[in-house]
Each structure stands twice: as structure tokens, then as C-alpha cells.
N, C-alpha and C positions, 0 to 999 in steps of 0.2 A: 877559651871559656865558652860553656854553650849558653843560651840566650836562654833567661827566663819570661814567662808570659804571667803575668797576674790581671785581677779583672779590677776595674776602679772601679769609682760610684755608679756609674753607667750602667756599665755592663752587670755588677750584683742587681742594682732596682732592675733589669732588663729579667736577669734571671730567676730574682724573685717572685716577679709577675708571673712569668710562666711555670714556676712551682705552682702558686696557688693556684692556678687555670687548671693543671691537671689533678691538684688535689680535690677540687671543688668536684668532679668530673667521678669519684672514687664513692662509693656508701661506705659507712664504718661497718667494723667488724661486730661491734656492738650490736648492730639491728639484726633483727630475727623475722623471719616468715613463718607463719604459724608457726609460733614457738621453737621455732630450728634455727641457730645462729650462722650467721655468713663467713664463719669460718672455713666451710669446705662447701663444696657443690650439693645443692636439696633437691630430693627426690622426693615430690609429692602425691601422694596416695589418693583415693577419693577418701576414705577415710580422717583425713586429713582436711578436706573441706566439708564433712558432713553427707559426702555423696554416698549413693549406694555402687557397689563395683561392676565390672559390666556383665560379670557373671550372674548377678543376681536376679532371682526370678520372683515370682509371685505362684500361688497355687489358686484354679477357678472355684469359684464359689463351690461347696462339697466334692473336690474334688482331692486326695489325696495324694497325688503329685505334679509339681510343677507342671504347666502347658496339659492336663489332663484335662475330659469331657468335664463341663460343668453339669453339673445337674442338680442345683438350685437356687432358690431365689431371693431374693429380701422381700418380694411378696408375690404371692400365688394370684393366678388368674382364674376366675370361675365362671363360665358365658352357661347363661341358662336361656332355655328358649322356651316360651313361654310359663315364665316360672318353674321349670322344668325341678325335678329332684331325683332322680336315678341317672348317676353318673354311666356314662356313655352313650345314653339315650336322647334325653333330652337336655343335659347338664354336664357339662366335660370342665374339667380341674387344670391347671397348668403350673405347673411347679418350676421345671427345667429339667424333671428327671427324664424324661423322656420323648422324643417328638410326637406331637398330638393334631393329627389330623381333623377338621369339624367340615362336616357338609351339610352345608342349612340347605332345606330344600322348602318347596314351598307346604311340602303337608307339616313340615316339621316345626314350623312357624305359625298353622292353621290359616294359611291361605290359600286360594285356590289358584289350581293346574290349570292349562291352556284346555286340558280336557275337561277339566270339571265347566268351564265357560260356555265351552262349546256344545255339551250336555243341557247346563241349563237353558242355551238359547233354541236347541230344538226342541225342549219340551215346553215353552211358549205356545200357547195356541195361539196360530197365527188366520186372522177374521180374512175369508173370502168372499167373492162377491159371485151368484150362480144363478143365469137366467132359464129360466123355469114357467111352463104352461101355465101351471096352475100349482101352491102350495102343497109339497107332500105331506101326510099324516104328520102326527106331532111324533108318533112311534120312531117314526122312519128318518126324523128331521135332525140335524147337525146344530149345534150349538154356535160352533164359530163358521156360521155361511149366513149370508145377507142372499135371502132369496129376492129376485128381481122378477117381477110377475108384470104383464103386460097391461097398463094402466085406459088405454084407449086414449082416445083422445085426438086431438088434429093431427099430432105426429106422435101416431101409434108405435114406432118404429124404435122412438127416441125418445117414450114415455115408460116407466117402469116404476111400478108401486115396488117399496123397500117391506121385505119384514124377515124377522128374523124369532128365533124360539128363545125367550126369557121366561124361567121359570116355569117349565110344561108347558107356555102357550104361546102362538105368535103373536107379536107387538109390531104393530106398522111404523117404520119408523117415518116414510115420507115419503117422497117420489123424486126422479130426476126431470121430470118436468120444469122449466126454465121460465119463469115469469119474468118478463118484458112489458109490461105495462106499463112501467113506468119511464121507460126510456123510450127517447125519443124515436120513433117509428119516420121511414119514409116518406108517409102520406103524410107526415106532420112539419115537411118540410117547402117552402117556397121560393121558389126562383125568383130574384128581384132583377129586374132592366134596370139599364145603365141608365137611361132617365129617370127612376126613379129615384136610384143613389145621387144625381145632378141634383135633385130636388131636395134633398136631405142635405146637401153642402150648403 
């Protein structure tokens, strides 16, 4: 007679444990992902989470298909130079319809060129100084020259009356004679001996 095996208490709580370990281990069939029940295998779409697909594109701003030039804007750009109002002149428009080059330059702005500078610093009259005998006619005389005429004096050399033509007529302005008067002079100076300074301590 062949041997039967049966399970006693033991062995069923044994194995009923390990049922529920791997039932616990299982989702029901009942639950769903996004609305698709777990009764066969889901395939989820972006559609499906609200995605867009990867195909999907966008068109550019006025541009009539996908990945095409854009050419405009949610607002235009208008650079005017000095209040300028003829467009491409003084006033250029920017939309997107087109690439738009601007070159401010300095006349374009009403400032001046390194040449206009340099114009007006030589048309400066620039005051010279010209020594001279004696004053020439007022006909004959330069506006911007300080004539230097020889004033005489101890040091003739290094003496020279100033004048210059204001308004048709020479006006003396002064002379470069050097007054020293008041400063102290060598003969205004004396040597003191050392006995003297003894005597002062």
C-alpha cells in the first residue's frame, strides 16, 4: 500500500502564510491606470497623460509652416534718431519681417566727426607774440600778434612794451619788465660773525 502524506496544523498555518505573502505581493485586476484595467498589458500614449507627441511642432510667429522664417512680432521696434520720421533715414521700423541693418553715425545723431573738431580747432585764432622795431601801421597790423617793441630801460634786452590792435587801435597792454623791488636785493643782505651769534645766545 503506497504511503499517503497529508499536511497537519503546522504545515497548513505554514502554508497559509506564504499564500498571503505572495497574494499581498499581486495588484487586483480591478485597478486601472488612466482608465485601462490591469487585465492585459497598457500601452501608454502621451495622449493619454495629456502630453503632446514627439512629432509635434509649433509654426513661428507669421510663419505658415512648421520650423519656417518667422517674420513677426508681438511688438515692433521703431529706433528714431533724432526724432527722426522718414523711415530708413532717420527712423527704421523692426517687425521680424525682415533683417534690418541701422548705422548711427555721428552726423546721423547731430554730433560731430573727429573732422569737424579738428576744423574748428584750426579755425581758433591762435594769439602770437612778435618782436618788432617799432609798431607797424594799424593797416598793416594782425589782430591776433602781441607786438613786443623795445621798452629801454637798464635791461634793454629783456625789456619790451606789450601792445596789440583792439578795435583799429593799438592798446598797450604792459611790458615784461620784472619789478624786484620788493624783494629782497643782495646789498640788503649782512653777514653775521660767530661772535655775534655768541652774543645773542
Amino acid at each position: 500500500m503506497a504511503t499517503k502524506k497529508f499536511l497537519g496544523t503546522t504545515g497548513l498555518t505554514a502554508l497559509w502564510s506564504k499564500i498571503k505573502t505572495l497574494v499581498a505581493s499581486y495588484v487586483p485586476t480591478s485597478r486601472k491606470i488612466n482608465n485601462k484595467a490591469l487585465t492585459t498589458d497598457i500601452s501608454l500614449t502621451a495622449a493619454d497623460v495629456g502630453a503632446a507627441a514627439s512629432s509635434h511642432t509649433h509654426n513661428y510667429a507669421g510663419s505658415s509652416t512648421a520650423g519656417g522664417a518667422a517674420n513677426s512680432v508681438a511688438n515692433g521696434l521703431t529706433l528714431k534718431l533724432n526724432g527722426g520720421a522718414t523711415e530708413g533715414t532717420n527712423m527704421f521700423t523692426f517687425n521680424g519681417s525682415a533683417v534690418k541693418n541701422v548705422n548711427i553715425t555721428p552726423l546721423a545723431i547731430g554730433a560731430a566727426t573727429a573732422t569737424d573738431i579738428a576744423t574748428a580747432i584750426a579755425a581758433i585764432d591762435k594769439i602770437s607774440k612778435l618782436i618788432v622795431a617799432t609798431l607797424p601801421s594799424v593797416a598793416s597790423a594782425q589782430q591776433n600778434i602781441i607786438y613786443l617793441v623795445p621798452g629801454g630801460g637798464s635791461d634793454a634786452s629783456d625789456n619790451y612794451d606789450e601792445y596789440m590792435l583792439i578795435n583799429g587801435a593799438f592798446e598797450k597792454l604792459g611790458n615784461t619788465a620784472i619789478d624786484l623791488s620788493e624783494y629782497v636785493q643782495d646789498s640788503d643782505l649782512i653777514e653775521i660773525t660767530s661772535a655775534e651769534i655768541d652774543a645773542l645766545v
